[in-house]
N, C-alpha and C positions, 0 to 999 in steps of 0.2 A: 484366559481370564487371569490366572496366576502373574503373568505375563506381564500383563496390563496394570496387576495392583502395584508389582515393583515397581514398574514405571514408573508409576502414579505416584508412590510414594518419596520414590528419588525426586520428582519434579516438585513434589509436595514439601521436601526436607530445603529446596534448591528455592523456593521462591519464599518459603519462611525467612529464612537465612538471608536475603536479599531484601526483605520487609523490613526486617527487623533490623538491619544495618542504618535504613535511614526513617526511622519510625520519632526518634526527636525532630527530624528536621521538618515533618511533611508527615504527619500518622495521619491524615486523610488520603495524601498520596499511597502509602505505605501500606495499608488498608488494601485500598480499591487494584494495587498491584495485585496482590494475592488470592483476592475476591473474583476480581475479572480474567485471571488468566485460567485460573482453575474452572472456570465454569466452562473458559474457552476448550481446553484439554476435553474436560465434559463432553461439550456439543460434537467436538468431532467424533472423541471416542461413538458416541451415539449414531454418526451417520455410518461409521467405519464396523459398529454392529447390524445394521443395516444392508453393508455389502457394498456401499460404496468407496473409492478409492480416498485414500489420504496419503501426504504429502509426503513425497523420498528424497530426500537431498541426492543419493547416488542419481534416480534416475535426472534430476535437473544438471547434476553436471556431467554426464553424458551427453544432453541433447546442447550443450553450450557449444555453438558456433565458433566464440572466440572470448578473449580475456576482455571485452568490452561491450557494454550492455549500455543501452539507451533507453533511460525510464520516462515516459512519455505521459506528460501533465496535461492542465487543460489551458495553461496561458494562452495568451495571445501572441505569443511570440513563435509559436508553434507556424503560425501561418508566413513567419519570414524563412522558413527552413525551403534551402532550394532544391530543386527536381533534382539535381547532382547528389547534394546531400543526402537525399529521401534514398536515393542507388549504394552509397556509399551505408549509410545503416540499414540495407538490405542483408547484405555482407556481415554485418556484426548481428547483436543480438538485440531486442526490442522488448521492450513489456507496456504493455498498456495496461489504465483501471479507469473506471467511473465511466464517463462520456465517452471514451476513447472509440468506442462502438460504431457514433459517426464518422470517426476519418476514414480517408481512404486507403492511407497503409496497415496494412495489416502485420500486428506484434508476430513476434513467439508465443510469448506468456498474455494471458489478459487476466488481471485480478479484480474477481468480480465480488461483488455486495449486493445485497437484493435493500430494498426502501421502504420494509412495513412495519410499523408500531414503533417507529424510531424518534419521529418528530408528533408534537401533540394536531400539526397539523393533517388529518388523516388523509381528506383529497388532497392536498398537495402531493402524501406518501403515493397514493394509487396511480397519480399520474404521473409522476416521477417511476414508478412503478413500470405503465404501461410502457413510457416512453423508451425506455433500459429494452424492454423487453422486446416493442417494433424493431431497433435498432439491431438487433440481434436477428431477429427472423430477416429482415432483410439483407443481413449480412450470411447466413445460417449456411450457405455451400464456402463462401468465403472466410470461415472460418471452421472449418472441419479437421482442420489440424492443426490447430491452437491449441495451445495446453491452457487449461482455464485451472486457476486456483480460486478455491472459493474459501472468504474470510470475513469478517467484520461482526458487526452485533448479533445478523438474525441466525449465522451459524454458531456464535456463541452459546447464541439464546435457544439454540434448536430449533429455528422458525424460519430458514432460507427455505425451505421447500416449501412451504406455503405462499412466496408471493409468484405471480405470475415466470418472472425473469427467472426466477429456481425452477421452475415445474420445465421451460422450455431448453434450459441445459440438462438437467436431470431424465428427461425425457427421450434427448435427442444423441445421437453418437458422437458427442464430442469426448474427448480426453481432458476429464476433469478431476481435481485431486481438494480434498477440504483442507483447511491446514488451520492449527490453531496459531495464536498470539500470544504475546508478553505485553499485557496494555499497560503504560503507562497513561495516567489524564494527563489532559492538554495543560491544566491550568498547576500541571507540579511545581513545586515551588525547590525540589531537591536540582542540584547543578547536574545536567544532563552528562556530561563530561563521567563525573562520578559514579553517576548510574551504571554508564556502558564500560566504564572498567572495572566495578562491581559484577555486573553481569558476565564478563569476559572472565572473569577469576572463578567466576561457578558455572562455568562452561554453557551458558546460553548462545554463544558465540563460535560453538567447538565446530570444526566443519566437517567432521565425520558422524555426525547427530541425526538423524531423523527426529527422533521424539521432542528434542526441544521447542519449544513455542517461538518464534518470529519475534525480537523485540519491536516493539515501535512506540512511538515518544509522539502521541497526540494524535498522527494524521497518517494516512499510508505511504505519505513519498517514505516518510523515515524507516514504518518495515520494511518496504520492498529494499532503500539502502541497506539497511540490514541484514535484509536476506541475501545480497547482491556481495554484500564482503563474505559471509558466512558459505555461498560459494565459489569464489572463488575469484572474484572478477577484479581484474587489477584499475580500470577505468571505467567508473561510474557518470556518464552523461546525463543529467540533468535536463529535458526538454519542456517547456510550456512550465517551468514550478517559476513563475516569474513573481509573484506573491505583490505587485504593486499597489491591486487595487481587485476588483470584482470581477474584471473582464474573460471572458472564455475565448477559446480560439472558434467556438462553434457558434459567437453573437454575430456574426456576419448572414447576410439576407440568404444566403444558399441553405444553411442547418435551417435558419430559423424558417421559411419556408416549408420545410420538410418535415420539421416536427417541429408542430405547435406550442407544445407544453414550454419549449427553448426561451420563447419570448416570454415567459412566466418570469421562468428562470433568469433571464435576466437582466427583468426591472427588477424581482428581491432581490437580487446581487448588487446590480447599479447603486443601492438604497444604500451599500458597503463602500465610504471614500475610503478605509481602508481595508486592504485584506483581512478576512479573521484569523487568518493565522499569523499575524503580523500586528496585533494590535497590542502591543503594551498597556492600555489601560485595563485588559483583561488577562494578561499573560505577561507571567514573571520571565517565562523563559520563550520568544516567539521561535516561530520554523526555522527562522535564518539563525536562530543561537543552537539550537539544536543542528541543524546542517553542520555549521561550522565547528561543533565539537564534534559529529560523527567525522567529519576530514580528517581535525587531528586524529582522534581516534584512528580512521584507515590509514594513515599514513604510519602510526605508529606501532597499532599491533598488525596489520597486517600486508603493509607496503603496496598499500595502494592508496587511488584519491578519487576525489569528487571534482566533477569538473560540469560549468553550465553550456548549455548549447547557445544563447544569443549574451549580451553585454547588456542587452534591455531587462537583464532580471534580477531582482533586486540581491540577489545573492552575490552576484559580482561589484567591482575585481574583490571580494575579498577569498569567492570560489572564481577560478580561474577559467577562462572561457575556451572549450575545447576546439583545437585546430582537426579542422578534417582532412584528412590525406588527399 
């Protein structure tokens, strides 16, 4: 416990001090940095009293395959990636999150979130819920050696374990680790640029860290790049983050077929001409401005880049499109 409170308070001293740096520009952003990251520290501390595992940066880069890791979205563009290719990121390293559950390649990593008390739409949560949850059971031998990291609100909020999808990892023999976050809101109005060399000077970024929180700027592609420089990885591929418009790679009659709820899914997306993470009339700073400061970013502090898997997404050329060997 002693243990825990230095932690707590070095992290405590570490994310004041990072509040408070851009507190004129954004003290709603500046605020809710320090608000939501501390609760997240919280929630894991709580499952990690519990007895369950939380997140080791040694043990992640030990299991690392190779200096290149393929972080796997849910575009459409996913579905142009060929049989060769899919062999070719066998070889390398993979992480999935969200949907990824349906494909048929199976990640390394899968970074999961459970869907309860998040949206005021309840059945919507429950079957968005259920659907996470089949997709797993029927995956459930096919993923027995997956390292699953568990993050987002309801582990913040200490409530994963109560949706369905929590109970069926938590239950079953997988190798799973909690891990908390550095939330940034989507709708910051501080230059992201700023942010992650602020963060980097107070060692959120350090890559001999366990205890630090995971920055992320809005949405999970940008923690998982995050965490993707923080170990070590010198080529970050980009798959399916194509941010055009609302389309999934799993709106094709086969997913939607197979799990109903899909087709829910996506006519409210359809409803979206453009992406939400993309949409300037709601965002000072969209995904692709954020991308493109984490590039510079890797390229600068830590000689590495980002790079996209097809030309179909809307990140390119300004993120450069990866050649497969």
């Amino acid at each position: 416990m002693n243990k825990f409170l230095s932690l707590f308070d070095r992290s405590y001293i570490k994310l004041f001090m990072l509040s408070s740096n851009f507190s004129l520009i954004d003290f709603r952003t500046s605020i809710s940095i320090l608000r939501y990251t501390i609760k997240s520290i919280i929630g894991v501390k709580k499952y990690s009293n519990k007895g369950h595992g939380t997140f080791c940066l040694n043990q992640l880069k030990k299991d690392k395959k190779s200096n290149t890791v393929f972080i796997l979205g849910s575009g459409p563009s996913i579905n142009k990636i060929t049989k060769s290719q899919w062999n070719y990121i066998d070889f390398k390293d993979s992480w999935g999150f969200n949907f990824w559950l349906c494909h048929h390649h199976i990640p390394d990593c899968f970074f999961a979130q459970s869907y309860i008390d998040i949206e005021e739409d309840q059945r919507f949560n429950f079957e968005m819920d259920t659907t996470m949850n089949q997709m797993l059971i029927d995956k459930i031998q096919l993923y027995n050696k997956v390292r699953f990291y568990l993050r987002g609100d309801n582990v913040n909020d200490y409530k994963f374990h109560k949706s369905q999808f929590g109970k069926t990892i938590l239950k079953n023999d997988f190798n799973y680790y909690f891990m908390s976050e550095l939330v940034v809101r989507s709708k910051s109005k501080i230059r992201p640029y700023k942010l992650m060399i602020s963060m980097f000077k107070l060692g959120f970024f350090k890559r001999k860290s366990n205890e630090m929180p995971i920055p992320k700027f809005g949405n999970t592609a940008t923690e998982l790049i995050s965490l993707a420089l923080i170990a070590g990885y010198k080529n970050i591929v980009l798959c399916g983050i194509d941010m055009n418009d609302g389309g999934h790679f799993y709106d094709e009659n086969f997913y939607l077929k197979k799990y109903v709820f899909l087709k829910k899914l996506k006519a409210w997306s359809n409803k979206n001409k453009t992406h939400p993470h993309a949409d300037r009339r709601k965002l000072k700073y969209t995904s692709k401005d954020i991308i493109m400061d984490l590039n510079r970013f890797a390229k600068k502090r830590f000689e590495s880049e980002i790079f996209v898997s097809s030309s179909t997404s809307s990140l390119y050329p300004e993120i450069k499109k990866y050649e497969f060997e």
